[in-house]
C-alpha positions as CSV (number, residue, x, y, z in Angstrom):
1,X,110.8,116.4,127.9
2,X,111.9,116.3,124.2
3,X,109.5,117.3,121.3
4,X,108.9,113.5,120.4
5,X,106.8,112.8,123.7
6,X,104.4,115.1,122.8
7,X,103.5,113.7,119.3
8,X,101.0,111.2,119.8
9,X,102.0,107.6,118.9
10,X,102.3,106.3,115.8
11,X,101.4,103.2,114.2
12,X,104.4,101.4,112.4
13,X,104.9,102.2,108.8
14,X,103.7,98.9,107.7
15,X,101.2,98.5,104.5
16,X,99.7,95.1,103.2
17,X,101.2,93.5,100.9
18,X,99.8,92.5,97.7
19,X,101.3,89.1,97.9
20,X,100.9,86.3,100.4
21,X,104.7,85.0,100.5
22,X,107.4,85.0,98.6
23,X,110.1,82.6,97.0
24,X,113.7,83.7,96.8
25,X,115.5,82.8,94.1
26,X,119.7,83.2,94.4
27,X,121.7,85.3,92.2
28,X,124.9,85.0,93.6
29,X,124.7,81.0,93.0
30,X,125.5,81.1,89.2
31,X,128.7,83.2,89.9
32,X,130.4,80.8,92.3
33,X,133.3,79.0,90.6
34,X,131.1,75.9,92.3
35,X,127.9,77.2,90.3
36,X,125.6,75.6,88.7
37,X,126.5,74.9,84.5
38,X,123.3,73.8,83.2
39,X,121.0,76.7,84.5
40,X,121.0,80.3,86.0
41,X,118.8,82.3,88.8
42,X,117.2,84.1,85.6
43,X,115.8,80.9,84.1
44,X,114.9,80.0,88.1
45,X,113.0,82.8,88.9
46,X,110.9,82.7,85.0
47,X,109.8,79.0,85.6
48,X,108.4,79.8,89.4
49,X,106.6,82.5,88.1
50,X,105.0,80.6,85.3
51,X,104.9,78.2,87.7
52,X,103.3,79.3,90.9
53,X,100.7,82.0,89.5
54,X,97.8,79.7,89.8
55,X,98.2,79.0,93.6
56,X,95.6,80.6,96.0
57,X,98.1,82.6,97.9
58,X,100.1,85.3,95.5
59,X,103.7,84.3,95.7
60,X,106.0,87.2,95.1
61,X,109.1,85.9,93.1
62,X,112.6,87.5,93.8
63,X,116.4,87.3,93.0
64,X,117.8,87.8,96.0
65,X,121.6,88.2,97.0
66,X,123.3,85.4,99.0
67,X,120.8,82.8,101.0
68,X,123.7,81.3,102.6
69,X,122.8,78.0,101.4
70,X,125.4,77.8,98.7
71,X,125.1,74.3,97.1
72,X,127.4,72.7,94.6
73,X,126.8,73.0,90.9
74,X,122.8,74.3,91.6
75,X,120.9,77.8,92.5
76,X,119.2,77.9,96.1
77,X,115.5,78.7,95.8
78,X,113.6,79.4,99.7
79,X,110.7,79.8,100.2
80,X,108.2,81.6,102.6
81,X,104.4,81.7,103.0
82,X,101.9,80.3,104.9
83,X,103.7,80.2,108.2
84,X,106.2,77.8,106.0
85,X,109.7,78.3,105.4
86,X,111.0,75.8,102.4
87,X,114.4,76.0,100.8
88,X,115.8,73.8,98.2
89,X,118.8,73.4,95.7
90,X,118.1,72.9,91.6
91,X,120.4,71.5,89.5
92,X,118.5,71.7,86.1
93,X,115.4,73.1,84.8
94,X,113.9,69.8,85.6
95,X,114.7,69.9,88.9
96,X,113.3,73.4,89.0
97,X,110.1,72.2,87.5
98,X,110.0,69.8,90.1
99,X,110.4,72.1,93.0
100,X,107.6,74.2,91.8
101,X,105.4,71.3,91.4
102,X,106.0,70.6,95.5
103,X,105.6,74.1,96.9
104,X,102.8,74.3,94.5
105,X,101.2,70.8,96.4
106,X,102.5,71.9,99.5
107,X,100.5,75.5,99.6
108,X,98.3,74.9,97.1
């Protein structure tokens, strides 16, 4: 019997969060020869936190490495809260305006 049947179980390592989802923002979008022109993941991730602060559930915003979404000539946002999983593809600040707009309607 090794020494770690003895110890008495432990509970996972979890803690709660301070945050009730979170939306991914790519960074590795803007340095694809097939990136976006007209806006970066910096500029993304800024307007979602302005954005999204007023919704009922905290939304943690993140730059993220690869979402393997890679669209042409825009930055991949995802995502996840509520038992939701969104994902879309902005082309322009506009675009990213309007995409906060719908997951703000869609968890708000």
């Amino acid at each position: 019997m090794s020494s770690s049947d003895d110890s008495p179980a432990r509970a996972a390592p979890f803690v709660k969060p301070k945050f009730g989802g979170v939306a991914l923002v790519c960074g590795d979008c803007e340095e694809r020869s097939s990136g976006p022109s007209k806006i970066d993941a910096r500029q993304v991730r800024k307007l979602l936190k302005a954005e999204l602060h007023r919704l009922p559930v905290r939304l943690r915003v993140v730059q993220c490495s690869c979402l393997g979404l890679c669209p042409k000539k825009a930055i991949a946002i995802s995502v996840a809260a509520d038992g939701r999983l969104l994902a879309a593809e902005v082309h322009s600040e506009r675009e990213a305006r309007e995409a906060a707009s719908a997951i703000a309607k869609l968890l708000g």
